[in-house]
N, C-alpha and C positions, 0 to 999 in steps of 0.2 A: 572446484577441487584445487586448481592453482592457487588460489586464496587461502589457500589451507599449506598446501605442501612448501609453495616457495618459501615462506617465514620461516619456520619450522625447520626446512633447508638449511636457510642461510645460519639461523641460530645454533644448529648443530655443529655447524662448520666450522664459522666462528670460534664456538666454547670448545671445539677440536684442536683445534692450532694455538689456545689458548692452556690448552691443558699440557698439551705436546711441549709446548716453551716453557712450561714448570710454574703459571701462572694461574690458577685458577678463580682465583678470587679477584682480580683485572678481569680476566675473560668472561664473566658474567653478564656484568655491567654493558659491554662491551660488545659480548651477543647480542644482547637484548634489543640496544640500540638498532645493530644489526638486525634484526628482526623486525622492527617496528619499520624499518627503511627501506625494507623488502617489500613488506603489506602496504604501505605507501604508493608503493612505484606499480605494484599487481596492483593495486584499485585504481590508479590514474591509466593502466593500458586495458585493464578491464571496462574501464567508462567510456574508452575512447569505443568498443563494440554497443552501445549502449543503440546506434541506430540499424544494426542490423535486421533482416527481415526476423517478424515474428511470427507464431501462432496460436491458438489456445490450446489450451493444456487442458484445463478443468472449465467448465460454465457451471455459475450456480443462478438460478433467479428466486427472486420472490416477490409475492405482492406488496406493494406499498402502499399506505393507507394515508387520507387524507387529515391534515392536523386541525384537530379543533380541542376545545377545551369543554364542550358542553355532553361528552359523551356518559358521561353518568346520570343526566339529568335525564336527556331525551333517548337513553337507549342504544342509538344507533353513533358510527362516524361517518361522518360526510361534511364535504366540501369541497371544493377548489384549490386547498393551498395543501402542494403537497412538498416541498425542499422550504427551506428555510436557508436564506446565503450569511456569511458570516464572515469578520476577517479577524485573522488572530496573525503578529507580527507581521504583515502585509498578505497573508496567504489566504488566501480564499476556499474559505468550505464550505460542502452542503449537507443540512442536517434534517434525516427524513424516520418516517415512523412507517414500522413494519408491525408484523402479528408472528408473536413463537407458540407454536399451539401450545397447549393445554399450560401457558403460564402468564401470556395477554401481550397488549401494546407493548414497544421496546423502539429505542430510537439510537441511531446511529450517524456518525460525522465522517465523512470522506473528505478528501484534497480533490476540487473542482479541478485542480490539472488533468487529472486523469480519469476525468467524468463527461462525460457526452449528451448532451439533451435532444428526446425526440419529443414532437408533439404528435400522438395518435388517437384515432376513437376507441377503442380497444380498455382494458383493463388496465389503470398504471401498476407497474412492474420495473424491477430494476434487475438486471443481469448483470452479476462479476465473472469476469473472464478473467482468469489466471495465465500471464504468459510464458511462451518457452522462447528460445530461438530456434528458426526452424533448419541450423545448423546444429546438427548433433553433436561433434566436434566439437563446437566452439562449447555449447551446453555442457558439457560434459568435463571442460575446460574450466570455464568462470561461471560456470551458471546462470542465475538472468539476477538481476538487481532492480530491474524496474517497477516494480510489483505489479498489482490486478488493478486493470480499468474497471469502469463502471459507467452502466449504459444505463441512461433512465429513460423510461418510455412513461410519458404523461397524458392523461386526455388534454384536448385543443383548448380549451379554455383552463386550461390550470395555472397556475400563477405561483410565480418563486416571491418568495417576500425578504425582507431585510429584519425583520424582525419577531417575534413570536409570544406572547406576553399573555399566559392564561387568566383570563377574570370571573369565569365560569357563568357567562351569560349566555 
């Protein structure tokens, strides 16, 4: 909310006393700046809450399905490799394949920062958690910037690969 109203503020204020001095076409220019100077200085004391405690907001899961390339041939999908790692400008992503019903396969790239790997017997499944801070106040303030983790629950012998390259054998 503060990311909103401080600039906004300031620019008002600014092209107020600019207009007041018989200036308006100086004071434009010169809010603006004003404004962008504001937003500035709110997202650097807004980043500075960036390790406050948090909580979840929303949870979503879904199953995740194992990537193979011969699923047209044989029917079914299965295997073992279910992420694909990758690195684009040094940043490291994982890229994994899910089911939207009634439209098929669909694959999707998240930032490995804010992804967590479990190894289980179970179903693989991946959980996003959307967070809040669990300061109302402050929420209500700056909001959260951090965006949604992502939990990956894999069976034990699964395997992250570097690469993924369909030949349909």
């Amino acid at each position: 909310m503060l990311l909103l109203i401080i600039p906004v503020l300031a620019f008002v204020i600014v092209f107020g006393f600019a207009i007041w001095d018989g200036e308006p076409a100086l004071g434009f220019p010169v809010a603006l700046l004003a404004g962008l100077l504001a937003l500035m200085i709110t997202l650097l004391v807004g980043m500075g809450f960036q390790g406050a405690p948090t909580e979840v907001a929303y949870s979503e899961t879904c199953e995740i399905h194992a990537l193979v390339d011969n699923a047209r041939f044989s029917g079914r999908v299965a295997g073992n490799v279910y992420l694909v790692q990758s690195r684009y400008d040094e940043n490291l992503k994982y890229s994994y394949m899910y089911m939207v019903e009634d439209k098929g396969y669909a694959f999707n790239e998240v930032n490995a920062s804010r992804c967590y790997l479990n190894f289980i017997d179970g179903k693989p499944r991946l959980v996003k958690n959307t967070l809040r801070f669990q300061n109302k106040t402050l929420e209500w303030l700056i909001g959260y910037c951090g965006g949604p983790e992502y939990i990956f629950y894999l069976p034990n012998d699964a395997e992250v690969i570097d690469d993924f390259v369909i030949d349909f054998e």
